[in-house]
C-alpha positions as CSV (number, residue, x, y, z in Angstrom):
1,X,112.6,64.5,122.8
2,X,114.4,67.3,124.2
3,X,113.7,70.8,122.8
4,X,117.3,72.3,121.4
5,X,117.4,75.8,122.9
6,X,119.9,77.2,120.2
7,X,116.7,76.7,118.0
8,X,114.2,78.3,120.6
9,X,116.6,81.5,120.8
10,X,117.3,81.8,117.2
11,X,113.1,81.6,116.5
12,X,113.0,84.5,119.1
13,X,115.8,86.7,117.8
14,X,113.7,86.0,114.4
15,X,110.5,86.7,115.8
16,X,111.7,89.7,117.6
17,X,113.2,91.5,114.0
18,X,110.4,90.4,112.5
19,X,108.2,92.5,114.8
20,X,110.8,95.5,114.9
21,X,110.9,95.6,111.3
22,X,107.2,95.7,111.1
23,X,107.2,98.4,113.9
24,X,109.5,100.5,111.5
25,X,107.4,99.7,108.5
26,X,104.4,101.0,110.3
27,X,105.8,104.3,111.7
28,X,107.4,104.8,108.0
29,X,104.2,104.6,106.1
30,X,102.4,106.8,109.3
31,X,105.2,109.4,108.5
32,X,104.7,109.2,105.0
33,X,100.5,109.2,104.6
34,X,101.4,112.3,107.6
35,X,103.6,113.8,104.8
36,X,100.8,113.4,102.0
37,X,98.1,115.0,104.2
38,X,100.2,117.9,105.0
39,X,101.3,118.6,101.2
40,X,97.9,117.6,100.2
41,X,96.2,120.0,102.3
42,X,98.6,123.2,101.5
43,X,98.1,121.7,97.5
44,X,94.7,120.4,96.9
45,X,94.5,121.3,93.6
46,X,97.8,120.0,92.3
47,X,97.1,116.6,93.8
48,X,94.2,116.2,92.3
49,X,95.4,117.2,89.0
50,X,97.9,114.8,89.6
51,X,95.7,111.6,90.4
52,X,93.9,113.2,87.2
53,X,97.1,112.6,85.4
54,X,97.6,108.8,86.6
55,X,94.0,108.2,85.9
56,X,94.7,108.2,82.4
């Protein structure tokens, strides 16, 4: 049983914007926990009245 090649290349092309997507997804969330750091850190106490508020 010969292998179809269409199917190998379409499981690559899959495979490969699978792992891009992933890739973005990563560097998005970096960028936004790098985001939440920076405004945590110049507004300590605001976001942890916040997390107060969503506490309750």
């Amino acid at each position: 049983m010969n292998p179809n090649p269409l199917s190998d290349r379409e499981k690559a092309l899959e495979n490969q914007y699978i792992r891009e997507k992933e890739m973005q997804m990563a560097k998005d969330r970096a960028a936004a926990r790098a985001q939440a750091s920076k405004s945590s850190s110049s507004s300590q106490g605001q976001g942890q009245q916040e997390a107060n508020k969503e506490s309750k």
